[in-house]
C-alpha positions as CSV (number, residue, x, y, z in Angstrom):
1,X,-24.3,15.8,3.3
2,X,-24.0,12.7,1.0
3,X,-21.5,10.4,1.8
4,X,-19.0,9.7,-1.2
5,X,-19.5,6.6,-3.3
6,X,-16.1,4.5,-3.0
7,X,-15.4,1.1,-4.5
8,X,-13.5,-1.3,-2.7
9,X,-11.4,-4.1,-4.8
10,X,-10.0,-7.3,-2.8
11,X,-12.5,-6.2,0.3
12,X,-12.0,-9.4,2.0
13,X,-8.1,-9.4,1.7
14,X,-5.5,-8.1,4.9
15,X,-5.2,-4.7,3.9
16,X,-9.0,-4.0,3.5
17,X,-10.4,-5.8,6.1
18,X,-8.4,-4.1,8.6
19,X,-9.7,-1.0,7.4
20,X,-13.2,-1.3,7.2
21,X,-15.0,-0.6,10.1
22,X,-13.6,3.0,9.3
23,X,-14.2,3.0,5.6
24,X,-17.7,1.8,6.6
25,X,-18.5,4.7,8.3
26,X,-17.5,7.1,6.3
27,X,-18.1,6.1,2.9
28,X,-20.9,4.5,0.7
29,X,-19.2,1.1,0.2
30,X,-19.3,-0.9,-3.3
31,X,-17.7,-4.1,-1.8
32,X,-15.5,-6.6,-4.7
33,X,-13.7,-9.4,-4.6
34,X,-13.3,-13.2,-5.5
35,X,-14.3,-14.6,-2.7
36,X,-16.9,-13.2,0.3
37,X,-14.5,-14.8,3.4
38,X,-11.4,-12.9,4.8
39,X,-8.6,-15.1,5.4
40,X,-9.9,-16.3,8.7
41,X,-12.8,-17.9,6.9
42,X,-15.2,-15.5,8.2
43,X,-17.7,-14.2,5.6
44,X,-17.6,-10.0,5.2
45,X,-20.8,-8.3,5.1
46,X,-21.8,-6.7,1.5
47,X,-19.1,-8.0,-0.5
48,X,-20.0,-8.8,-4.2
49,X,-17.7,-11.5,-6.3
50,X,-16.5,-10.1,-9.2
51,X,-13.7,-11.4,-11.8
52,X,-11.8,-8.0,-12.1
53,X,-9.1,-9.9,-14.1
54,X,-11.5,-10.5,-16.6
55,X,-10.8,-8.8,-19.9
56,X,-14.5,-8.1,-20.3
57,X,-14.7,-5.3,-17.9
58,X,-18.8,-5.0,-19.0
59,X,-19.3,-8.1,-16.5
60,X,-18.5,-6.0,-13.4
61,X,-19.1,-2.3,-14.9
62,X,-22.1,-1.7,-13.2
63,X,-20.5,-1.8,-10.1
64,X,-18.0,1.2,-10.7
65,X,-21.0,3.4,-12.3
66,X,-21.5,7.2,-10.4
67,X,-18.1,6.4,-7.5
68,X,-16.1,9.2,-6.5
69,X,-13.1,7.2,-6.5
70,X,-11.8,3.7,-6.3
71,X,-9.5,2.0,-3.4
72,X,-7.5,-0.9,-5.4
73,X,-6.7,-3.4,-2.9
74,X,-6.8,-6.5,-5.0
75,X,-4.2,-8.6,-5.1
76,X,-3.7,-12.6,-6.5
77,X,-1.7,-14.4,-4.3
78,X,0.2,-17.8,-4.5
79,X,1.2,-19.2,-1.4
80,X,4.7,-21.0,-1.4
81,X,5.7,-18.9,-4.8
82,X,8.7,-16.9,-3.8
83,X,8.8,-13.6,-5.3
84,X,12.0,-13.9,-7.1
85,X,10.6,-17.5,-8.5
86,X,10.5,-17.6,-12.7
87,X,6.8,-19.2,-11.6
88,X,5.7,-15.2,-10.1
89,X,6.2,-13.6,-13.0
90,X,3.0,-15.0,-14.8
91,X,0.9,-14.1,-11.4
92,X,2.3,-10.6,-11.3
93,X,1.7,-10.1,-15.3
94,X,-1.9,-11.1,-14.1
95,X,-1.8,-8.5,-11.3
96,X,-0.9,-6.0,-13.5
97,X,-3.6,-6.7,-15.9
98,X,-6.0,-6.5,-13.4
99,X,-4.8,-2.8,-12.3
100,X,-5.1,-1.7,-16.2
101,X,-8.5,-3.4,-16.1
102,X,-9.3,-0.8,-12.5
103,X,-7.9,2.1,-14.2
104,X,-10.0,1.2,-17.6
105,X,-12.7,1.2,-16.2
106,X,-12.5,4.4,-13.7
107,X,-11.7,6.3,-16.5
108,X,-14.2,4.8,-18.8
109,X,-16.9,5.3,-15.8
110,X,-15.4,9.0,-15.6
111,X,-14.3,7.8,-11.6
112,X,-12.4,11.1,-10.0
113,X,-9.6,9.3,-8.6
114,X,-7.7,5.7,-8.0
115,X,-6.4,5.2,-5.2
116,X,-4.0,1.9,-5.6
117,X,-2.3,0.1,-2.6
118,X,0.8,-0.6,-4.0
119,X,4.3,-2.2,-1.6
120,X,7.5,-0.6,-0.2
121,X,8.9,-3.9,-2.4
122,X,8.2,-1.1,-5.6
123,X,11.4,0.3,-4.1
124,X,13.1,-2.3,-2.0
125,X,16.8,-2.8,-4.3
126,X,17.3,0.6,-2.0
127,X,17.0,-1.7,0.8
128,X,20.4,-3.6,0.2
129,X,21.9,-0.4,-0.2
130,X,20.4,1.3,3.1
131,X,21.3,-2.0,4.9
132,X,25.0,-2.3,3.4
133,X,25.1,1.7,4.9
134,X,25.5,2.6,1.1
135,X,22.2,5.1,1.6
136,X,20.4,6.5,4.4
137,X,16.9,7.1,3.2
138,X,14.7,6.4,0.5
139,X,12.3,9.3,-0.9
140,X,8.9,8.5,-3.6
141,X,10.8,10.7,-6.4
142,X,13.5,8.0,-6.7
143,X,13.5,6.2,-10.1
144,X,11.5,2.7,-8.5
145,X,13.5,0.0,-8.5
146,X,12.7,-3.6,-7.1
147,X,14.8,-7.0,-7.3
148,X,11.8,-9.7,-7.5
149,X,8.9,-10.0,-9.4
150,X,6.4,-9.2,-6.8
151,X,8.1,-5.7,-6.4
152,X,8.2,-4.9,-10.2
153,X,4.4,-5.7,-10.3
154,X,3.8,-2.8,-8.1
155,X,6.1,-0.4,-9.3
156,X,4.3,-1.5,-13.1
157,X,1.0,-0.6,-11.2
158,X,2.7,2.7,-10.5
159,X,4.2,3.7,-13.8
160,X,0.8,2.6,-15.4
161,X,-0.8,4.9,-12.8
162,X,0.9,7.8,-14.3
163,X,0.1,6.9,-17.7
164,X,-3.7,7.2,-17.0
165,X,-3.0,10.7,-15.1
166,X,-1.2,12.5,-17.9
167,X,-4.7,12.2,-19.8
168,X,-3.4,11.0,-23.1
169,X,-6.0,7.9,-22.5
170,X,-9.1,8.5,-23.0
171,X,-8.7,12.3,-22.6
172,X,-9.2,12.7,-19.2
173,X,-6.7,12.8,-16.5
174,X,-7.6,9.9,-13.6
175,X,-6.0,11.3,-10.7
176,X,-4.1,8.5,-8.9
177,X,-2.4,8.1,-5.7
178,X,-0.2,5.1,-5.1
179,X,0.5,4.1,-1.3
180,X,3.9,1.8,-0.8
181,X,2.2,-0.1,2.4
182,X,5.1,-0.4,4.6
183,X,4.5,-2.9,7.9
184,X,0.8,-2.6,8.9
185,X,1.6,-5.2,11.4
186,X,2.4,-5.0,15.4
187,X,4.4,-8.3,15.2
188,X,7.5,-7.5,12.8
189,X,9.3,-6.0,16.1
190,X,9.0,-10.0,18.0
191,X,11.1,-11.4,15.0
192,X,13.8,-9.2,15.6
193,X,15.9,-11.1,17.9
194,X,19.3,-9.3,18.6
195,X,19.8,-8.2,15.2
196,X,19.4,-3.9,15.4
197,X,19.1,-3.7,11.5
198,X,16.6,-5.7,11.7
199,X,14.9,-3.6,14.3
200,X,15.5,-0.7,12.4
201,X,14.0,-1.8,9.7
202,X,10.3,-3.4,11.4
203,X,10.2,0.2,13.3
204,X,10.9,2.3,10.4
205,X,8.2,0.3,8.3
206,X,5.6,0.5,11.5
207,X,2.6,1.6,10.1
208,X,-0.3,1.9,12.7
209,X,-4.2,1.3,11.9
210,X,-4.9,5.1,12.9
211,X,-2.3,6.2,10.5
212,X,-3.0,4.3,7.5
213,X,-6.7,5.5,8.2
214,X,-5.9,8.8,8.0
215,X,-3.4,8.5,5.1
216,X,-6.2,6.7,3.1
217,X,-9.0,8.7,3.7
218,X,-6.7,11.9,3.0
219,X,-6.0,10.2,-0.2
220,X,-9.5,9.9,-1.2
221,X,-10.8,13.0,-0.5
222,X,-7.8,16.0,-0.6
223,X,-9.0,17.8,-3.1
224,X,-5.6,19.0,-5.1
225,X,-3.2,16.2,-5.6
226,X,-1.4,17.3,-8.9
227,X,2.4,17.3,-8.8
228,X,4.9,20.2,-10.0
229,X,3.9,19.5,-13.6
230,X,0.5,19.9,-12.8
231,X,0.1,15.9,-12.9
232,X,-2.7,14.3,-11.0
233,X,-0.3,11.7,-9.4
234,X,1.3,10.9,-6.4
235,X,3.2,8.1,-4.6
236,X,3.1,8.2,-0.7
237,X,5.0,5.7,1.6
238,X,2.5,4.3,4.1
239,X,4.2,4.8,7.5
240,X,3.8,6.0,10.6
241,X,5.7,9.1,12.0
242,X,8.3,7.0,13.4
243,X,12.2,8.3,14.1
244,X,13.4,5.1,12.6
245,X,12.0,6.0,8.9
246,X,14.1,5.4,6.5
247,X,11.3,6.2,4.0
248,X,10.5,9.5,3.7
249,X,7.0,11.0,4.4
250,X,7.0,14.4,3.7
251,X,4.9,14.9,0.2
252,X,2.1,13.0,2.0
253,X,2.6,15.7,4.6
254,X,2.6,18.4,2.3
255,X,0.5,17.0,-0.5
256,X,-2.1,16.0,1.6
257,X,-1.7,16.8,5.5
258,X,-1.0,13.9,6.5
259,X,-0.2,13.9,10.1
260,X,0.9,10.4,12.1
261,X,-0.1,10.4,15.3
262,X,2.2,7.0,16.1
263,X,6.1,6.7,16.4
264,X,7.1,2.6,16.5
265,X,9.4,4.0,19.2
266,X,6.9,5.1,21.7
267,X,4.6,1.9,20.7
268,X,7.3,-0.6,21.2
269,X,9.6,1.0,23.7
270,X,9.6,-1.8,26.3
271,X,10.8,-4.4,23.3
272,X,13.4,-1.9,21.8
273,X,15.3,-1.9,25.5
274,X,14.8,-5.9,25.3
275,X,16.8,-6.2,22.0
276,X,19.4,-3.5,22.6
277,X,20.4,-5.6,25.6
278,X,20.3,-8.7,24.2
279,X,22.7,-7.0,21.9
280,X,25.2,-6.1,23.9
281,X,25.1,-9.2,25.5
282,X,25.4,-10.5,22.0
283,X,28.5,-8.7,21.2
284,X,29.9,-9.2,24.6
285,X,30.0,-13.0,23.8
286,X,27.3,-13.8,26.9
287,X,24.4,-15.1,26.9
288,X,20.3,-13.9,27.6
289,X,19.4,-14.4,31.2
């Protein structure tokens, strides 16, 4: 059987390069990006620079032509801009230029689906209110709602997302699926110190490599992603099955099987027990042996 043809955009950036070794077996790879180097300065095999900011989408068309479907990683960053800056509004407008550029061109190329990496930050002003115990747990039908620039970029990405599933442009419907990457890290559970929200929050956000694999690749390839309306769209929180979520999983379960095979809790079980005792010794006013 043929393999799928899937085009990769900011292949050389964190998110892709973890990924890749998978995707590479798997798939028929069209790699793009700016620059051929992850951010270790190591060059990745196959990658092809391309300007997908670039208004003229016929200088980097050719690389779309006859895909099955498109994983949107790019991303422009700007080290030292914080996202709430005045300054990251310009870079964000720029990022979401470049995702009406990717959807363009899918749906001028008649791609099946996008699939967009997109941020938890889509939907984080829930996080002050989880945090302040004002809400419990956040689900992907809430209206998104972000406090910084970086976080209304990617719920833009989102919205626009839809717009290109209803069909109205172009007359087609792109299917899209959205992923809100949660922590795809195994460090965020080390900067925890005593604090429990804190370690709450990096074990609730845990997302493994196998998991996002999976979540990914389900993505791409389930066949029937339309919502109750009949709308080719779908926004999934990229987590692991962890009993700290605070983000909910279950459409990507239903929608598309998605099944975690890794709970934070299990993974980091030796470091939770380290932080709930330096907690107590915290509130008990004595110090860590």
């Amino acid at each position: 059987m043929a393999k799928r043809r899937v085009v990769v955009t900011g292949a050389t950036g964190v998110i892709a390069t973890r990924i890749l070794p998978a995707l590479r077996e798997r798939y028929e790879l069209t790699l793009l990006d700016v620059k051929s180097t992850d951010p270790a300065g190591e060059e990745v095999a196959g990658v092809t620079v391309a300007d997908l900011a670039c208004r003229d989408r016929d200088t980097y068309r050719r690389h779309f032509e006859g895909a099955d479907a498109v994983l949107h990683c790019a991303f422009r960053q700007s080290p030292g801009v914080g996202y709430d800056s005045p300054e990251r509004y310009w870079l964000e407008a720029a990022n979401v230029d470049m995702a009406y550029n990717i959807y363009m061109t899918c749906q001028e190329e008649e791609i099946r689906r996008a699939v967009v990496i997109s941020s938890n930050h889509a939907s984080d002003y829930y996080e002050r209110l989880v945090w302040a115990d004002r809400m419990e747990f956040v689900t992907p039908d809430m209206l998104p709602l972000s406090d910084n620039f970086y976080g209304w970029a990617k719920a833009s990405y989102e919205l626009l997302g839809f717009t290109f599933a209803c069909g109205e442009i172009g007359g087609r419907a792109l299917e899209n699926v959205q992923i809100r990457i949660g922590g795809p890290r195994e460090t965020d559970i080390d900067r925890c110190g005593a604090d429990l929200k804190k370690m709450h929050r990096a074990l609730g956000a845990y997302l493994s490599l196998r998991d996002e694999i999976q979540l990914l690749v389900k993505s791409i390839e389930t066949q029937n992603i339309e919502d109750d309306n009949g709308i080719p769209f779908q926004v999934f929180y990229g987590v692991s099955g962890n009993a700290h979520n605070f983000w909910s999983i279950a459409n990507a379960r239903r929608v598309i099987g998605y099944e975690p095979e890794d709970d934070s809790q299990v993974r980091f079980g030796d470091k939770i027990a380290r932080i709930i005792q330096d907690a107590r010794l915290d509130r008990a006013g004595v110090d860590s042996p």
